[in-house]
N, C-alpha and C positions, 0 to 999 in steps of 0.2 A: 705543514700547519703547526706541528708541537715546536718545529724552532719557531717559527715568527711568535707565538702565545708565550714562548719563552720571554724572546725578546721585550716583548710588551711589558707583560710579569717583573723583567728585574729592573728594567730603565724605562717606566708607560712617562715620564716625563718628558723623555729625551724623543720618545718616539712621537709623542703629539709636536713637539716645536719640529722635529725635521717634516714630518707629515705636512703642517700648513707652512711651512718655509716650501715645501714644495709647488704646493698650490699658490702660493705669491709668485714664485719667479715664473711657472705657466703663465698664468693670470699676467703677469708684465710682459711676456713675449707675444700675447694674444692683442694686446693693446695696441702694443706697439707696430702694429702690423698695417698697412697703410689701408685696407678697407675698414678697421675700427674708428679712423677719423672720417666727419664730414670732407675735409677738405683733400682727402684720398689720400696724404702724404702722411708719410711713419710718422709716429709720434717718439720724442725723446726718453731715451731709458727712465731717466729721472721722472717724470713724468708719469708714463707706464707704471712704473716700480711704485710710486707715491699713491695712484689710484688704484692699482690691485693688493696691495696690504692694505687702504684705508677699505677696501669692499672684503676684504675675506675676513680683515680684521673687524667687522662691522662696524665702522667707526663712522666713515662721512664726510670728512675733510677733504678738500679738492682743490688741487689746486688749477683747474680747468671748469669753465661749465659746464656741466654734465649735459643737457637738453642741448643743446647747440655745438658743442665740440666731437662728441663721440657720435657715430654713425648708428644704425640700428646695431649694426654688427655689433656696435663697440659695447653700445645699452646693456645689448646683449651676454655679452659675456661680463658685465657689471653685476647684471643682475645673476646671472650663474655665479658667479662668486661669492655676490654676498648671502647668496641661497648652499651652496656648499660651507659658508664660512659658519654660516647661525647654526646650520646644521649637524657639522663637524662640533663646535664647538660645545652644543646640548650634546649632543651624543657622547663626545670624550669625556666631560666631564661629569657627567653620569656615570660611565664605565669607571671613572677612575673612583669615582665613589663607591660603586659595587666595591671594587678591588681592593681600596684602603681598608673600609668595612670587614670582608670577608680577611684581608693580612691581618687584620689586626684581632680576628675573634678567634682567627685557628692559632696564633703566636702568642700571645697575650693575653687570650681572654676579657678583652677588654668591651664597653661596649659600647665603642664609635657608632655601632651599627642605630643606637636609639635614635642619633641625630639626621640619618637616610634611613628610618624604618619600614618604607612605602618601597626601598629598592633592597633585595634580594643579591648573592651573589651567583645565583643561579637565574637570573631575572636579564640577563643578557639580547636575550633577542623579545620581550618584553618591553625592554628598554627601546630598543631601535624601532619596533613597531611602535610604540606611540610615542617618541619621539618625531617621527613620519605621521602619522595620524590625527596628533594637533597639530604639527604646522600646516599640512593640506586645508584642514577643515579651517582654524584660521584664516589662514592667506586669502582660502576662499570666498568665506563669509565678507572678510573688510574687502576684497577686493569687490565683489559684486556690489556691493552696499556703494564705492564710492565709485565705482562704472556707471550706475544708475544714476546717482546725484550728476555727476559729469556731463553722461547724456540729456538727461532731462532738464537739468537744474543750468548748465550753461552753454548748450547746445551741441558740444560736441558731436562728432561725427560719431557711430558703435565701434568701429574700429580703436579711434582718439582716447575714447570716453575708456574702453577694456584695458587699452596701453596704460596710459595714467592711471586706471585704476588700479590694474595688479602689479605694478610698475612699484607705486606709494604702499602698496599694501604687502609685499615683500619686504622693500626694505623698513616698512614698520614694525611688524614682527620681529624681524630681526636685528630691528635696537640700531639701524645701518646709517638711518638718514639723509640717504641719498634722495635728489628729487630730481624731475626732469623742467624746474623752473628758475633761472637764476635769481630768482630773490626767496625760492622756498617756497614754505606754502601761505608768504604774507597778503596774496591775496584772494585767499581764502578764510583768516583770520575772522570774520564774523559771523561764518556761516559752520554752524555745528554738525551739518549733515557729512560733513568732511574733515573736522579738526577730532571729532569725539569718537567717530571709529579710527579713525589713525592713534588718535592717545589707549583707546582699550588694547589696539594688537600692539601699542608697545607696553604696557601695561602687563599683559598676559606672557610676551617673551622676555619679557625681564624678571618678574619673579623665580623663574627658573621650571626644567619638565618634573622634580620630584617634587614639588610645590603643587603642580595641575595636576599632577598624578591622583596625588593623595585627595587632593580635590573632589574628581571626578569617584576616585572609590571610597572615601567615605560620604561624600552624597548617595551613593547607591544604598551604603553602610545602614544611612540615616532614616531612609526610606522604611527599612525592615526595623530595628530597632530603636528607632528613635535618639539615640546617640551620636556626638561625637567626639571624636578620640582622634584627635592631629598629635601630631608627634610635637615636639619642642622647634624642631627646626621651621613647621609651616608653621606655627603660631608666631614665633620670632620675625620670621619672614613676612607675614600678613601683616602682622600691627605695626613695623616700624615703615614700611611700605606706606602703609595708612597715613603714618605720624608724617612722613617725610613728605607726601604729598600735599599731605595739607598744610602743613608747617609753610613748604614753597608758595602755595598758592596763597596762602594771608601775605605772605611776608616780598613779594612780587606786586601783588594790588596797592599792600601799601609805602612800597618802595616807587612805584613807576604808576601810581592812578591819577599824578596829575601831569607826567612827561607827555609833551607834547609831540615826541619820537616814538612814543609807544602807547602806551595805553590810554594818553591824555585826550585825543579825540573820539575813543568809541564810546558805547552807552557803558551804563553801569552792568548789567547783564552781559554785554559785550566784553566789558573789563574783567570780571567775572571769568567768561568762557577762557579768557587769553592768557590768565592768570593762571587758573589751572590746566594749560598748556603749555606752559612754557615750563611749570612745576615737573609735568609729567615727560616733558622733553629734555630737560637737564638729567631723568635719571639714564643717559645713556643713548636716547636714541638723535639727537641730532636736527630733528627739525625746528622751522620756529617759526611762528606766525608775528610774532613785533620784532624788529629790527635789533638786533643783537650790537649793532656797531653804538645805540644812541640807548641803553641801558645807564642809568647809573652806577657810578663807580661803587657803590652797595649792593647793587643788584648781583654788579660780577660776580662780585666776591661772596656769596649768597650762593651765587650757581656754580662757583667754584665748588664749595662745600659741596651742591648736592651730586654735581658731576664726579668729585673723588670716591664720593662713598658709594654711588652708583646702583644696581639692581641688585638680584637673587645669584643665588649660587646656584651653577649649572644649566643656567640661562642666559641668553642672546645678550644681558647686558653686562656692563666690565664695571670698573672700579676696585674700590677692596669689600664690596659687596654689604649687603644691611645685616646680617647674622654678624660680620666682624666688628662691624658696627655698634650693634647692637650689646657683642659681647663687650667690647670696651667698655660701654657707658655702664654697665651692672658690674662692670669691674670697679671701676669709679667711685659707682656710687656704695659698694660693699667697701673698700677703703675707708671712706670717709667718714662711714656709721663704725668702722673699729671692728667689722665683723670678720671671720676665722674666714670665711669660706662665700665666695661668689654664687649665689643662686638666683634662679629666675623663674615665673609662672610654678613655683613645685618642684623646682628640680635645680640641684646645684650643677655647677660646671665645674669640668673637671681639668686641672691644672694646664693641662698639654694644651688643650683647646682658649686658655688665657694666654699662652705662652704663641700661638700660633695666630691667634687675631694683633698683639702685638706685633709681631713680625711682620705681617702682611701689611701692616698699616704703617710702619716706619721706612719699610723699604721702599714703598707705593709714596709717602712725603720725601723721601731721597731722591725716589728716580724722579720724580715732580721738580722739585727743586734745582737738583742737578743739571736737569734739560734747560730749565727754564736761563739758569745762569750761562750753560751753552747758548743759546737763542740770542740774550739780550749782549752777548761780546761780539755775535757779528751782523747786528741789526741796530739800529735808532728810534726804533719802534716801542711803543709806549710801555712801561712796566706791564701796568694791569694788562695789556690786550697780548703780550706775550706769556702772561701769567698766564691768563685763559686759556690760550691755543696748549700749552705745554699739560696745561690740566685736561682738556677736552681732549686731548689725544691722548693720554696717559688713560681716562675714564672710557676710552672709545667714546665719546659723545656725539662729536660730528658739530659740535655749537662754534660758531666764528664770528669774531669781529668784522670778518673781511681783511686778515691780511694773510692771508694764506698764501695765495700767490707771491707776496710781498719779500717770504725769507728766498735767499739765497741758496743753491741748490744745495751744501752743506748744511741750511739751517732744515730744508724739508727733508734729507735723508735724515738727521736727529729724530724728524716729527714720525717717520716711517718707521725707525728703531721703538719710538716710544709707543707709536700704536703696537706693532707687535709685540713686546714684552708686556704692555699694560694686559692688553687680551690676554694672555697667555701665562701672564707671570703668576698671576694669584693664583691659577687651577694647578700649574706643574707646581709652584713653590709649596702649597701644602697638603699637596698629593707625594711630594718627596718626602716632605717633615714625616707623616703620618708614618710611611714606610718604612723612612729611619730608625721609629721610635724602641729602642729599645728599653729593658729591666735592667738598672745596674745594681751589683750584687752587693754593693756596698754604700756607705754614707759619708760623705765628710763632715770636717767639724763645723758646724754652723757660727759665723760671725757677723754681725751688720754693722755695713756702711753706714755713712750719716750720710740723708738724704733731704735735699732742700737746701 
């Protein structure tokens, strides 16, 4: 026990990417197995390999229909996956926050810890139980909720109706967006009893578990003394979540309210609903109720943006997260007002954490870019719709034009590298910084560039 917690302790980055690289290749040998297809015959590595990182990685991309290709069995171990992956994924990066936290207040005195105030570095099986505790009562809540609409609302069988329901309401939660209909859920698109609980459980696993944490105990908090007191990070987390939402949803209605591929024939209320679903499924979870391939070339590039920046930290969704986000634009806009020092809500930031949302965010437009120029040298396929698949996998989104199946089996191994690194990159890369970060004893002499 004291080697493995070693282990963890001096490389916990090295030990999450082997951990879920291990569960991808499981996850592809289970696939591949000829009871996980309908059609009883093995399915090809590439294949396998491409659908068990896009499910652990909760991303969504497929290059096979899910509903008619894979077997129960195969569903099956779909859904185990993307239920170990959401799961793995809040949990580590939870942990790895305890950890940064807790390295950095016994070495440095430093206090990262203000930014995860709600987690503890003693708060370890705290962590895991309600990590476990909201996703149950989640999954459960939206899965009944859309069991019931299914059965009643379009006849379903109670068997059909449960399938589909906690089928959609797994991979909602966990930001996955898998579905068991090959066109999604666009024919469901006007009917709210099924788009608005899928958008809350992606909603609630994107913010991330120290976000609901703190939630849940200062509403308790609130109860007895009438205050509250969120830390910097849930309030950052809340309000640019708010902004981005809504920002998507005006700027979708009035991009696509008069497309007649999308929003142009439902009602205004309708447009409305669709609007802020498609808002709420660009940050990361991957489903969509209008037609992703007949979006205008605005829209893309629109959902590009909300897919890069993506959810919360330490939550089922990917990207380089709305805190990094968030932290750039105060960085921005402190530059430009000439002022000494970056602050935000009452509290400044502190240099290491400007120096770490930049990184996150140039490497995250590198590997984006990078893939993307892999992609289009051995395809013919449209800029923008390789631009998107390269960002949607990179954001984990799961959002498609429809050409997925389309690359070449080098072009889908790229898109498997990207979904894993995108998931993965941003929790180990500054979960490494932070550990790195040392006191240096000395100063050099200060000079500036010319910039611009």
């Amino acid at each position: 026990m004291a080697a493995r917690h070693a282990l963890f302790t001096a490389h916990p980055a090295r030990t999450v990417v082997m951990a879920f690289a291990a569960v991808v290749v499981i996850g592809a040998v289970l696939l591949a197995l000829p009871l996980a297809s309908e059609a009883d015959t093995s399915t090809d590595f590439v294949t396998a390999l491409f659908t068990s990182t896009s499910a652990v990685c909760v991303t969504g991309l497929a290059v096979v229909d899910t509903g008619t290709y894979w077997s129960d069995f195969g569903e099956g171990a779909i859904l185990t996956l993307i239920q170990v992956g959401g799961f793995g994924i809040m949990t580590m990066a939870s942990l790895l926050a305890l950890l940064v936290s807790g390295k950095l207040r016994l070495k440095l005195q430093l206090t990262a810890q203000a930014e995860t105030k709600s987690l503890g570095i003693g708060d370890v099986r705290r962590v895991l139980l309600g990590v476990a505790g909201t996703t149950i009562a989640v999954e459960a809540a939206v899965g009944a909720t859309l069991s019931l609409r299914l059965r009643y609302g379009y006849g379903l069988s109670i068997g059909d109706a449960m399938h589909h329901g906690y089928f959609h309401a797994v991979s909602a939660f966990n930001n996955a967006g898998f579905g068991l209909h090959g066109d999604s859920l666009t024919r469901y698109a006007d009917d709210p009893w099924i788009t608005l609980p899928i958008a809350a459980a992606v909603i609630l696993g994107g913010i991330g578990f120290p976000v609901l944490l703190e939630l849940l105990r200062h509403r308790n908090r609130h109860r007895t003394t009438g205050r509250r007191n969120w830390t910097l990070h849930t309030r950052l987390t809340l309000i640019t979540t708010a902004v981005l939402l809504a920002a998507g949803t005006l700027l979708t209605c009035l991009l696509e309210w008069t497309n007649p591929g999308t929003l142009g024939p439902h009602t205004v209320p309708d447009k409305l609903l669709n609007g802020f679903f498609h808002s709420a499924m660009a940050r990361t979870a991957g489903f969509n109720a209008i037609d992703i391939g007949a979006l205008q070339p605005s829209t893309l590039l629109m959902t590009c943006v909300l897919m890069f920046i993506g959810g919360g930290s330490a939550g089922t969704a990917g990207g380089i997260k709305v805190t990094t986000f968030a932290v750039l634009l105060v960085a921005i806009t402190a530059e430009v007002r000439g002022e000494p020092h970056s602050s935000v809500l009452g509290r400044r930031l502190a240099p290491h954490v400007l120096r770490q949302a930049l990184t996150v965010a140039l490497m995250g437009v590198a590997l984006a870019m990078t893939a993307t120029l892999a992609l289009l040298s051995m395809t013919s396929l449209p800029f923008e719709a390789v631009l998107f698949e390269a960002v949607s996998a990179f954001g984990t989104v799961g959002l498609s034009t429809g050409i997925t199946a389309d690359f070449p089996e080098a072009g889908q191994l790229i898109l498997v590298l990207l979904m894993f690194v995108g998931r993965l990159g941003p929790i180990t890369l500054v979960s490494a910084l932070a550990l790195r970060e040392r006191t240096r004893r000395y100063e050099l002499p200060e000079e500036r560039p010319v910039i611009g």
